[in-house]
VOGUFI-78084 format. One record per residue (C-alpha): x, y, z; residue in one letter. Coordinates in Angstrom, 2 decimals, always signed. Layout:
VOGUFI-78084
> X  Y  Z  a
...
//
This chain:
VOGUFI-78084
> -31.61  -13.67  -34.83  x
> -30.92  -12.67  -38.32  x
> -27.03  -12.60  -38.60  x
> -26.54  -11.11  -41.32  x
> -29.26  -8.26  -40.70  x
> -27.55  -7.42  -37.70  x
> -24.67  -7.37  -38.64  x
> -25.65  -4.93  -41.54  x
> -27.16  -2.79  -39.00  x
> -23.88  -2.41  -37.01  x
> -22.22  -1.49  -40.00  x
> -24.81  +0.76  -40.76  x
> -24.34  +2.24  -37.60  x
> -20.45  +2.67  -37.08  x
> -19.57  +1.99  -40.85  x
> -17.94  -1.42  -42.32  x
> -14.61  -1.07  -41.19  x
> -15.47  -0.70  -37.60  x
> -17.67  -3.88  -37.17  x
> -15.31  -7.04  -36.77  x
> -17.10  -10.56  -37.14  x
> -15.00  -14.61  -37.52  x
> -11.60  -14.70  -37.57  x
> -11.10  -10.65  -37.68  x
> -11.73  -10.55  -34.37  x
> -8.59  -10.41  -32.64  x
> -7.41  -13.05  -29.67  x
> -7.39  -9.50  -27.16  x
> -11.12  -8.69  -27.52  x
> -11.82  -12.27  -25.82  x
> -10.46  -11.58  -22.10  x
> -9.26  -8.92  -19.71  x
> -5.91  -9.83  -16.98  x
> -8.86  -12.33  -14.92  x
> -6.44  -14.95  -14.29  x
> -9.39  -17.68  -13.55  x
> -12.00  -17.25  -16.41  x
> -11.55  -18.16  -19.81  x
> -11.56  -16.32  -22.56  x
> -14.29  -16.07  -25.37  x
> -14.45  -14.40  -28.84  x
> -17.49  -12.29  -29.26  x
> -20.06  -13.01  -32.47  x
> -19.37  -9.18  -33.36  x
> -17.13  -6.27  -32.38  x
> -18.19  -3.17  -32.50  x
> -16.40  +0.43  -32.26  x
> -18.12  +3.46  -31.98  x
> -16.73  +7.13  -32.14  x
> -19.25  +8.79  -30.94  x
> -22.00  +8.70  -27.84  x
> -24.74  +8.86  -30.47  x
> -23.60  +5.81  -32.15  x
> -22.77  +3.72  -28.84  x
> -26.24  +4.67  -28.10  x
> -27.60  +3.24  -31.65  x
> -25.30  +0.01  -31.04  x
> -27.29  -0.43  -27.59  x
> -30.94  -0.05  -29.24  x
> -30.45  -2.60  -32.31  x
> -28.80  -4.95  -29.29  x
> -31.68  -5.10  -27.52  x
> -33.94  -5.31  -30.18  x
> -32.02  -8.08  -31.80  x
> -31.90  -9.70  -28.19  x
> -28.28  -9.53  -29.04  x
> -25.52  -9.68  -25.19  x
> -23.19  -6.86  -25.02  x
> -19.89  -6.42  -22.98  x
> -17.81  -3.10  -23.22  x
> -14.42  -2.99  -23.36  x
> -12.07  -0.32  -22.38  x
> -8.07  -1.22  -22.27  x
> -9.00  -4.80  -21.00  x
> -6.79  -4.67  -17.89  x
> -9.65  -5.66  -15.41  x
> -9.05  -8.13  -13.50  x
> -12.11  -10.05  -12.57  x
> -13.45  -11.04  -16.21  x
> -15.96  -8.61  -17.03  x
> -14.81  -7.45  -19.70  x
> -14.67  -11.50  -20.88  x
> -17.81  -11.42  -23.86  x
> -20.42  -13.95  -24.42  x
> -19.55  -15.95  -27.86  x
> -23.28  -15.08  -28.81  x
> -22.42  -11.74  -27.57  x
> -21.45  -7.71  -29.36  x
> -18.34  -6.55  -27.77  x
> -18.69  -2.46  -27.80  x
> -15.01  -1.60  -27.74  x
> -14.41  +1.83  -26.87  x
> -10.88  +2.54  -28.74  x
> -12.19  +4.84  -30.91  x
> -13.51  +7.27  -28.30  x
> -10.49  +8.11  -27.13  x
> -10.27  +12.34  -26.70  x
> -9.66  +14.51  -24.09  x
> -12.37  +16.56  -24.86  x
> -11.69  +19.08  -22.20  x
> -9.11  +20.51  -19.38  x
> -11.51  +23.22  -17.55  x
> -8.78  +24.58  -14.92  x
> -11.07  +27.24  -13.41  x
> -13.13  +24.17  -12.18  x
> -10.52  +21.53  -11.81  x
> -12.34  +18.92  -13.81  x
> -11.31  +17.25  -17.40  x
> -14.01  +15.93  -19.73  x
> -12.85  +12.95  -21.53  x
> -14.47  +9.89  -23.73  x
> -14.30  +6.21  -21.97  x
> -11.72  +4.81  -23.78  x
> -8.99  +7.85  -22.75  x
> -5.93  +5.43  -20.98  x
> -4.60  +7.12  -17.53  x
> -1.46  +8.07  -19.29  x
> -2.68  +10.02  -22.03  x
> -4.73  +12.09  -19.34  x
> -1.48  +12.45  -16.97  x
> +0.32  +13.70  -19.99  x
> -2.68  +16.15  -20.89  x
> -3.24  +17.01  -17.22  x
> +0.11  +17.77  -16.56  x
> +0.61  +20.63  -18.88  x
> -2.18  +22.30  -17.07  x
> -0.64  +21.85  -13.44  x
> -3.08  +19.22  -12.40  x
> -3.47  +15.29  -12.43  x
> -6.72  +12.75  -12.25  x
> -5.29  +11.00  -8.77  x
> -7.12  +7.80  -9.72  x
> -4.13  +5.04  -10.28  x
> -5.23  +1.45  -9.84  x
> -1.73  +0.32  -10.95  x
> -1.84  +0.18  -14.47  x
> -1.40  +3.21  -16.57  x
> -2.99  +1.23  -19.81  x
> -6.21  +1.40  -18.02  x
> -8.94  +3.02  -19.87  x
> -11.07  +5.93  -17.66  x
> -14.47  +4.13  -18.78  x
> -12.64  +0.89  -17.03  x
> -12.37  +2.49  -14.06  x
> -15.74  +3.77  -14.23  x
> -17.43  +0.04  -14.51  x
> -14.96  -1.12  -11.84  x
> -14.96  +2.02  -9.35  x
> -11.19  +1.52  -9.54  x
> -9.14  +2.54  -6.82  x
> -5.13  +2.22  -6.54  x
> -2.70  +3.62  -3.90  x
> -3.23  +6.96  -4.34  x
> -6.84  +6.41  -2.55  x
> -5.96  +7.26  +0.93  x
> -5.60  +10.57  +0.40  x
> -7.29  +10.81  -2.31  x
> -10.19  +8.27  -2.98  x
> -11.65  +5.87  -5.23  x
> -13.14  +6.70  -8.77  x
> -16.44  +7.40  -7.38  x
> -14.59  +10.49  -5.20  x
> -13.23  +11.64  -8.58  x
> -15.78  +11.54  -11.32  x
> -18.35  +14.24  -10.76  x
> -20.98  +13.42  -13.47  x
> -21.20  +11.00  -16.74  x
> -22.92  +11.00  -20.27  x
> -24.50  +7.40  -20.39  x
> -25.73  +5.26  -23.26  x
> -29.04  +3.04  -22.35  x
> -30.01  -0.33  -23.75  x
> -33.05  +1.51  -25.04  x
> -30.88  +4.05  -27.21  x
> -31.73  +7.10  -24.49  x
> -28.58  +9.04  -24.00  x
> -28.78  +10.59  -20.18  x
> -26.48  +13.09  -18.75  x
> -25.96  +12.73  -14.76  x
> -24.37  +15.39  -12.82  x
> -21.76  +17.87  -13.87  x
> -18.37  +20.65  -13.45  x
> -20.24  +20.98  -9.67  x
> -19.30  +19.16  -6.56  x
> -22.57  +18.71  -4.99  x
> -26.34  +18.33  -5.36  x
> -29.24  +17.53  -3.50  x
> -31.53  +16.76  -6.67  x
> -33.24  +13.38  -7.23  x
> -30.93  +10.29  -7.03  x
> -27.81  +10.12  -7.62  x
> -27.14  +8.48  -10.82  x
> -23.86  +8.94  -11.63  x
> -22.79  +6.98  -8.54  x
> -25.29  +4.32  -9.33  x
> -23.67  +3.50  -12.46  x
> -19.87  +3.97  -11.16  x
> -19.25  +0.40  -10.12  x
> -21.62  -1.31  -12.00  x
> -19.59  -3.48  -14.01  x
> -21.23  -2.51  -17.78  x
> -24.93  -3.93  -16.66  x
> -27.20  -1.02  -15.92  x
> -25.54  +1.64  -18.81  x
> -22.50  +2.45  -20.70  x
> -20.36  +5.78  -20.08  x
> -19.98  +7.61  -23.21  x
> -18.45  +10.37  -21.35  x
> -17.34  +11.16  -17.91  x
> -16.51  +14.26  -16.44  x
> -13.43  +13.72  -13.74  x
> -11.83  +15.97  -10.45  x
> -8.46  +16.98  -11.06  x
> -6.25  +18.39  -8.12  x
> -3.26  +20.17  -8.30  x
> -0.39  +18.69  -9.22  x
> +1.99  +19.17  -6.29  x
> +5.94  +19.34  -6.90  x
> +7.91  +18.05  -4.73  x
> +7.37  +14.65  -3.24  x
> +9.71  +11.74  -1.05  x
> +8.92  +7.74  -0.52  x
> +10.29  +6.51  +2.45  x
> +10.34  +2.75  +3.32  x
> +10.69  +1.09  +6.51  x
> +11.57  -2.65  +6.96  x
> +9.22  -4.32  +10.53  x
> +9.75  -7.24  +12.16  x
> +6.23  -8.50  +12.01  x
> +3.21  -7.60  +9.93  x
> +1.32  -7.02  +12.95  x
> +3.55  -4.52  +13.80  x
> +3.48  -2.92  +10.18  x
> -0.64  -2.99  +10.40  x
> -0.60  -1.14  +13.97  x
> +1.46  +1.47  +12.43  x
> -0.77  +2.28  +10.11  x
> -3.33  +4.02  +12.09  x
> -0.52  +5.74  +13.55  x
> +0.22  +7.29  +10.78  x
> -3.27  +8.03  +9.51  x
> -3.60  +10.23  +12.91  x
> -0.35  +11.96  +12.77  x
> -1.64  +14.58  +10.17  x
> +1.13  +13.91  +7.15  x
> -1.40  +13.13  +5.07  x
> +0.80  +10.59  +3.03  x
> -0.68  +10.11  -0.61  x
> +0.54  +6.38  -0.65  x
> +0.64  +4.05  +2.49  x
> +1.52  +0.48  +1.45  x
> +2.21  -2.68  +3.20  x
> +4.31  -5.47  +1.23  x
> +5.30  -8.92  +2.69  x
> +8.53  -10.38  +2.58  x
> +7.72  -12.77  +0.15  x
> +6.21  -10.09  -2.41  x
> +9.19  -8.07  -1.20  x
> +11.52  -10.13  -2.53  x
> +9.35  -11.34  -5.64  x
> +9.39  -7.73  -7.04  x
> +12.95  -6.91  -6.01  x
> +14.19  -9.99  -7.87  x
> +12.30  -9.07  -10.79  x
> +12.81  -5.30  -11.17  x
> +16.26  -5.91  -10.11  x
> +15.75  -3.22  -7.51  x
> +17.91  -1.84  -5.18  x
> +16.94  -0.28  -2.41  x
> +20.17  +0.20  +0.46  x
> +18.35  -2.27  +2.67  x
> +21.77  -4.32  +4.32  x
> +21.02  -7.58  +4.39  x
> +21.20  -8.37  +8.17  x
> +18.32  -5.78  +8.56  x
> +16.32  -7.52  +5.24  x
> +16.87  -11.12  +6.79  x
> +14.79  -9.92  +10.30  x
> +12.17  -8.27  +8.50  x
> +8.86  -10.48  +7.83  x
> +7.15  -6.76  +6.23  x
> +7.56  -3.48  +4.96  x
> +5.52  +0.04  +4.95  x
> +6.32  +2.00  +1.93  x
> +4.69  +5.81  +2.60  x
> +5.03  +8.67  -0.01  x
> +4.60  +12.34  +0.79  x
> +4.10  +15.21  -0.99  x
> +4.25  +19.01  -0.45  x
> +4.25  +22.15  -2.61  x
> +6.92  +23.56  -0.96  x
> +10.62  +21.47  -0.57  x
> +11.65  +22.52  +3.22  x
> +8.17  +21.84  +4.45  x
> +8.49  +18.12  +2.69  x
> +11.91  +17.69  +4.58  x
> +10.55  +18.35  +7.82  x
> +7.47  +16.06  +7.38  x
> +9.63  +13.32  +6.46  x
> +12.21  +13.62  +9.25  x
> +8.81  +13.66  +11.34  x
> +7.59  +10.22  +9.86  x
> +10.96  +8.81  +10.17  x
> +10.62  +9.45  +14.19  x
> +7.44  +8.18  +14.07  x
> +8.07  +4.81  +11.98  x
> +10.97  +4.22  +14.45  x
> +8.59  +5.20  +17.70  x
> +6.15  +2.08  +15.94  x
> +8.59  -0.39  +15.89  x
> +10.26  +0.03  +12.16  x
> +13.90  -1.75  +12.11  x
> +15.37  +1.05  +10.05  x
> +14.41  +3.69  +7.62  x
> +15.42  +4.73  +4.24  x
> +14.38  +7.92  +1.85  x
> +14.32  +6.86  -1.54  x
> +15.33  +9.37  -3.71  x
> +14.54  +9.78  -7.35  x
> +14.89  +6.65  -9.75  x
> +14.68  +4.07  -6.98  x
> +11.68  +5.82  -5.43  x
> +10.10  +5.50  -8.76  x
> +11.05  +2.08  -9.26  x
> +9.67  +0.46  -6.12  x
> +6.38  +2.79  -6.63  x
> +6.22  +1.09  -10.12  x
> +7.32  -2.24  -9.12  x
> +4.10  -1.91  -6.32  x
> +2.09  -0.55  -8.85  x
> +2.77  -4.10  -10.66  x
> +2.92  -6.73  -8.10  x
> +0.07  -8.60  -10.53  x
> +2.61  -9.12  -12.83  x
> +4.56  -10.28  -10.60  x
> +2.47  -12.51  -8.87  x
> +1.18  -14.02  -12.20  x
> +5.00  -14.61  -13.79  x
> +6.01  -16.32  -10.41  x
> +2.50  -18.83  -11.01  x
> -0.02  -17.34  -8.61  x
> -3.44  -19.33  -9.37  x
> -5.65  -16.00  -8.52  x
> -5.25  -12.72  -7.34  x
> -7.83  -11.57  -5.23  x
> -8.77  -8.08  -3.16  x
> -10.54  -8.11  +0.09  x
> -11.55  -4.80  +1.92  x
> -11.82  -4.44  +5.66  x
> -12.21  -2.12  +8.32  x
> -7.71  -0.99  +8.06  x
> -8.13  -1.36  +11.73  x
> -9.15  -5.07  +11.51  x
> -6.20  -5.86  +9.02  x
> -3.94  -7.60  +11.58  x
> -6.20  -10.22  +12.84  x
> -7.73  -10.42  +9.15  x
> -4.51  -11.39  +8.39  x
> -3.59  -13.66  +11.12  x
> -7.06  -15.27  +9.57  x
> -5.87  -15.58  +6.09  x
> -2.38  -17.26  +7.10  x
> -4.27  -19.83  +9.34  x
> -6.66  -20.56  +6.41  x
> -4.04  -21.03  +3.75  x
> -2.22  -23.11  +5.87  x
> -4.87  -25.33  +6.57  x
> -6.03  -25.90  +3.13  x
> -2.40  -26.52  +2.23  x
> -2.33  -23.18  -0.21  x
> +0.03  -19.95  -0.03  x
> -2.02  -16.66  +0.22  x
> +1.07  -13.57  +0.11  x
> +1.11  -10.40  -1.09  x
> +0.65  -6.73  -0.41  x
> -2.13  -3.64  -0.09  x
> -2.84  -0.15  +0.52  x
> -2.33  -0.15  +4.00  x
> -4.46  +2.89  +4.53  x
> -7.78  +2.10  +3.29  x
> -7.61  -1.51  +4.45  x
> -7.76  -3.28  +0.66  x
> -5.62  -5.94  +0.93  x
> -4.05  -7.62  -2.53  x
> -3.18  -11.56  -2.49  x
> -1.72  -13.97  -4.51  x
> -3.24  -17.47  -4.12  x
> -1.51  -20.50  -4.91  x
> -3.21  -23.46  -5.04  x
> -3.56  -25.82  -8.22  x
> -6.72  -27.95  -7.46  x
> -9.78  -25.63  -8.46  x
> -11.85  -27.14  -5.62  x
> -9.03  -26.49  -2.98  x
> -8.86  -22.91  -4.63  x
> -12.37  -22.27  -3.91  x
> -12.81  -23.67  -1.25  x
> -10.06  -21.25  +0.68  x
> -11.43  -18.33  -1.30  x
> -14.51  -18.86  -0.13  x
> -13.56  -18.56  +3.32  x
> -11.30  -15.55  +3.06  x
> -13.98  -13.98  +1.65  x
> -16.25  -14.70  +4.63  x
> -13.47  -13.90  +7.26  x
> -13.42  -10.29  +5.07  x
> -17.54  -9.82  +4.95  x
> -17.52  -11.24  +9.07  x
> -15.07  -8.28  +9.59  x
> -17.15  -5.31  +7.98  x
> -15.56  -5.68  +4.48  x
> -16.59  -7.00  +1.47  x
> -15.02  -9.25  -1.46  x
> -13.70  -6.68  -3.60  x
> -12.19  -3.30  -3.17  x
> -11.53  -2.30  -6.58  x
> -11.32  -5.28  -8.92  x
> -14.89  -5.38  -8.97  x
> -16.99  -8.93  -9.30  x
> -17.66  -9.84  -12.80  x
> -17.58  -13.69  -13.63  x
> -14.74  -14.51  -10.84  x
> -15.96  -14.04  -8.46  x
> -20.07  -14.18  -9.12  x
> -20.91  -17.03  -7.16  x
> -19.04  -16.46  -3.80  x
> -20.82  -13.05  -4.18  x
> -24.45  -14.56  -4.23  x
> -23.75  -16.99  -1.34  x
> -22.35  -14.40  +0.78  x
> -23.78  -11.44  -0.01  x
> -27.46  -10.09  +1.95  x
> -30.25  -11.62  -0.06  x
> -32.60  -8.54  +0.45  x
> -29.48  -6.39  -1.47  x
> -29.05  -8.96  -4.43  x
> -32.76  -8.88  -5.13  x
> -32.95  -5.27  -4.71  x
> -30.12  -4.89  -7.64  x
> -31.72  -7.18  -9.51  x
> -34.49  -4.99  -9.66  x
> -32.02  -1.71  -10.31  x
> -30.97  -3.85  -13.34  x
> -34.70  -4.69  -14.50  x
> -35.06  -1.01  -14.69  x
> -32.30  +0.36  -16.70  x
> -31.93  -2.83  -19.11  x
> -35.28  -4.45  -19.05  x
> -34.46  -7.25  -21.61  x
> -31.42  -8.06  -20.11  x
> -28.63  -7.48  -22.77  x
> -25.92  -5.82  -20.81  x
> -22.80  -7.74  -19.52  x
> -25.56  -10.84  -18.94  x
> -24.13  -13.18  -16.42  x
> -21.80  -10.88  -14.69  x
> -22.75  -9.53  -10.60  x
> -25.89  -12.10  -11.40  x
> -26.44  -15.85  -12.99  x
> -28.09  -15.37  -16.38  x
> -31.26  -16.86  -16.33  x
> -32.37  -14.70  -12.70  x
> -32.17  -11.44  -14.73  x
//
């Protein structure tokens, strides 16, 4: 590879100032949050401001032979958005527009590298919100797209791939493809836009993505109730599922993370302490309404309900403290990485199987001498925890096995944080050969020479 002629051609392509090469290229562009892979400067970054140009970017890459990672915000968390250091790193900061609020339609139009709080703060004027909120408000929409991101708001509301109706797509070959649209259905060759959502930057780059919006409802009440078990918490759950209040968040938090993210948010929430001191779990479960007497009535309704399921107490969180623990949730990585968790991981199971999944994890953490705490959305069984174990054999080892206790109960390894380098090689030994070899060939197809995101989902040299 001619350096220098590339590196001309990327210049040509998205002008001088936006092509970074040596030291320019910052310490950020060489990681996302992945606790567990390290991080590696790119050869070249790259940022386009238009489709046409990401497009350009991806043809003189794969002529050139040249790896290529995209970056949104860089708050995934399962490295991959870490580059190659052969690699181009096509940051999407530049393409950063809402390009659209359609209200008759209920759907925003907006480039990849839009952050979830700069579409909340354009959605919001219009009545409306993207419910998509994996936690971290920084996160870039084109992130979520690679990832499929989900966040609490998914039991009522579902994961990216419920919310983005159609994409404009960059190919390796320079093709620029446009897959569904403003409608909510169709019936009309395959469905491309969900084969990209979730594919970690290896089969095509969104350039633009065209998202559901629902109404923005205004009145809305968090209620938390302290259990004596987490059994007892995870039985619940289905409970309230049936009961028809429809709660937009339904989280379970262990004592541990409990008291991790009270200590550090310095929260207080009215729980006395002789109640706190039985409680080994909590259920936090917002509601919302449109109208304020119909929101008081569902909550006095879940409040007889959490106290029919066992709950030790209950307590409506009003305003700033509601807020606070929601955020405080919303950032239990933080909190598990300042207090020295070794890995944060995501399993998704069947919610109904979450108690003896569990029961699983506990008895396989204790065995291999590790901790394994932490907390999930309740509702669509993903369940969030913080591993601590030092040794990096130990660490696998016990991953390896939660994993397979999640797959052996109808889950899978990751919910929402996606695979990417992490956790790569517990996903080929677990995973259905047929299915890796069948997305192997998916990947042939749209990047025949290989360049995208190489070594992430699959080892290098099998693509």
């Amino acid at each position: 590879m001619n350096n220098s002629g590339f590196e001309q051609r990327l210049a040509d392509i998205v002008g001088q100032a936006n092509v970074l090469t040596g030291e320019a290229v910052g310490e950020d562009y060489a990681h996302d949050e992945c606790l567990t892979v390290e991080p590696e400067k790119p050869l070249y970054v790259a940022k386009p401001a238009t489709a046409e140009e990401t497009a350009e970017l991806l043809k003189a890459a794969s002529e050139h032979r040249v790896p290529v990672t995209a970056r949104g915000s860089g708050s995934g968390l399962s490295g991959a958005a870490r580059p190659r250091p052969d690699s181009l790193l096509i940051s999407f900061e530049r393409m950063n527009q809402v390009l659209e609020i359609d209200a008759d339609n209920h759907v925003a139009v907006v480039q990849p590298g839009v952050t979830l709080a700069e579409l909340d703060e354009k959605t919001a004027a219009a009545g409306l919100s993207y419910t998509v909120y994996p936690g971290e408000l920084s996160a870039s929409i084109g992130g979520n797209v690679g990832t499929n991101a989900g966040g609490m708001r998914a039991v009522k509301y579902g994961v990216t791939r419920h919310n983005v109706l159609g994409l404009q797509a960059a190919l390796p070959s320079g093709e620029l493809i446009r897959t569904g649209g403003k409608t909510t259905k169709t019936s009309t060759g395959y469905d491309l836009t969900q084969l990209i959502i979730g594919s970690e930057g290896t089969l095509a780059l969104a350039t633009e993505v065209i998202v559901r919006l629902h109404p923005r409802l205004p009145h809305g009440a968090t209620v938390l109730a302290p259990f004596g078990d987490l059994g007892q918490v995870m039985r619940a759950v289905p409970k309230i599922i049936a009961s028809g209040l429809d709660p937009h968040i339904l989280e379970y938090i262990d004592i541990l993370t409990m008291a991790a993210i009270v200590y550090k948010e310095q929260l207080a929430l009215g729980v006395p302490d002789e109640v706190r001191d039985a409680s080994q779990a909590y259920l936090v479960v917002a509601l919302e309404n449109r109208d304020h007497d119909r929101l008081d009535e569902d909550v006095q309704t879940l409040g007889e309900l959490l106290a029919g399921l066992g709950a030790a107490d209950v307590y409506v969180l009003e305003g700033p403290s509601a807020r606070k623990l929601i955020e405080a949730r919303e950032n239990a990585f933080w909190t598990a990485k300042s207090v020295g968790a070794d890995d944060v991981i995501d399993v998704v199971i069947p919610r109904a199987e979450m108690p003896a999944f569990l029961t699983k994890v506990r008895e396989l953490a204790l065995a291999a001498e590790s901790g394994a705490v932490g907390c999930g959305h309740a509702g669509d069984g993903n369940v969030h925890l913080g591993i601590f174990q030092k040794d990096p054999a130990k660490r696998r080892a016990l991953l390896h096995e939660i994993f397979a206790a999640g797959m052996a109960a109808g889950g899978s390894i990751s919910g929402e944080h996606g695979i990417g380098h992490a956790k790569k090689a517990h996903f080929l030994e677990l995973e259905d050969p047929a299915k890796i070899e069948l997305m192997r060939r998916i990947k042939q197809s749209f990047d025949p020479r290989g360049i995208l995101n190489p070594g992430v989902l699959f080892d290098q040299e099998s693509q």
